[in-house]
N, C-alpha and C positions, 0 to 999 in steps of 0.2 A: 714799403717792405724792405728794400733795399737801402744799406745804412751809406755803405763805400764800393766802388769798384775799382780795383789796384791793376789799371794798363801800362804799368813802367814794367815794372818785375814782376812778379807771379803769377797775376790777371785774378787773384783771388776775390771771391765777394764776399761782404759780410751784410748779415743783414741787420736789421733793426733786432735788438733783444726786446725778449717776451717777457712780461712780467707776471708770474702767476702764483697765488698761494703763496706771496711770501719766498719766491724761489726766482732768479733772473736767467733766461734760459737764453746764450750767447752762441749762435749758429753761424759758420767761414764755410764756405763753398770752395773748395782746393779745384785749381786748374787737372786735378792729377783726376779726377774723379772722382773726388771722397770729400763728405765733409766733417767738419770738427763741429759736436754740439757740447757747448760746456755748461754744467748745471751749477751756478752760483749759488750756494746756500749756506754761506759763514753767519749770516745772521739769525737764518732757522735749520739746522740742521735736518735733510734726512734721515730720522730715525731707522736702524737695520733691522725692521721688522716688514709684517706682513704692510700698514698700512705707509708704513716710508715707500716700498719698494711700490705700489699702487700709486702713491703721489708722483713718484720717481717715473714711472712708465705710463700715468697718463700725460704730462709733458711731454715726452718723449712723443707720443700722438702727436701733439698739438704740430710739432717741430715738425713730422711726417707730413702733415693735413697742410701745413703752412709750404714744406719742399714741394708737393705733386702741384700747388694752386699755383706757383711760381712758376712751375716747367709746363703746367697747362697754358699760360699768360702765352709765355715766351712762346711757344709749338703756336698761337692762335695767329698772335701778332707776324709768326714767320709766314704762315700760312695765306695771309692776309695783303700782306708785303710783297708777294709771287718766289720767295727764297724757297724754290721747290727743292732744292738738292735736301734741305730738310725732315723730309717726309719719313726717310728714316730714323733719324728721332723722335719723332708724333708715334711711331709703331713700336719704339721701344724706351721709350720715355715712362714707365711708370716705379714710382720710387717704392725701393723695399720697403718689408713690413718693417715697424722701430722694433721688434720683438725678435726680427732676427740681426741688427745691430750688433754692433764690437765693443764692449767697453774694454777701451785700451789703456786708461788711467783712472783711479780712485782715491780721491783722499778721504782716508777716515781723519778725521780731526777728533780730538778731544778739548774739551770746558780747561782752558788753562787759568793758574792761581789769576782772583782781581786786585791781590795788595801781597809784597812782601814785607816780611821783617828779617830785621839781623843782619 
């Protein structure tokens, strides 16, 4: 699940991208708390409709279902390991809902010309 983990400068993780529907879904774990999910989709666009925004937000799940199985992983193995100072993140460890997420960049793209002339 885990693609990279960057212990020089950031300590940021990335994990492996999801490939679904024709859509590459690119997840970084920020040391700060926060992660960045980016929805690749130059080769099929989300449509701004009812069933884009559906295809849109059940990935967004998957990315969720994928964060809590990671931090459950980690909490078990801490658990297991006797890293008791942990326990307080086993009690507070469970990732928001993707529905109350931030979208903090959007690109609309548009179909550019495939040939010019003149």
């Amino acid at each position: 699940m885990i693609k990279s983990k960057d212990s020089d400068s950031n300590h940021d993780i990335v994990l492996q991208p999801i490939e679904v529907d024709n859509l590459m879904v690119k997840t970084t774990v920020h040391n700060t708390s926060t992660v960045s999910v980016i929805v690749v989709c130059t080769v099929n666009p989300l449509p701004i409709d009812m069933f884009g925004l559906l295809k849109l937000t059940s990935n967004l799940a998957r990315v969720e279902d994928r964060l809590q199985i990671i931090i459950d992983e980690y909490n078990t193995s801490s658990v297991q390991s006797g890293r008791q100072k942990y326990l307080f993140l086993i009690r507070n460890s469970n990732m928001p809902n993707h529905m109350s997420w931030t979208v903090k960049m959007w690109h609309f793209g548009r179909d550019a010309l495939t040939r010019y002339s003149g």
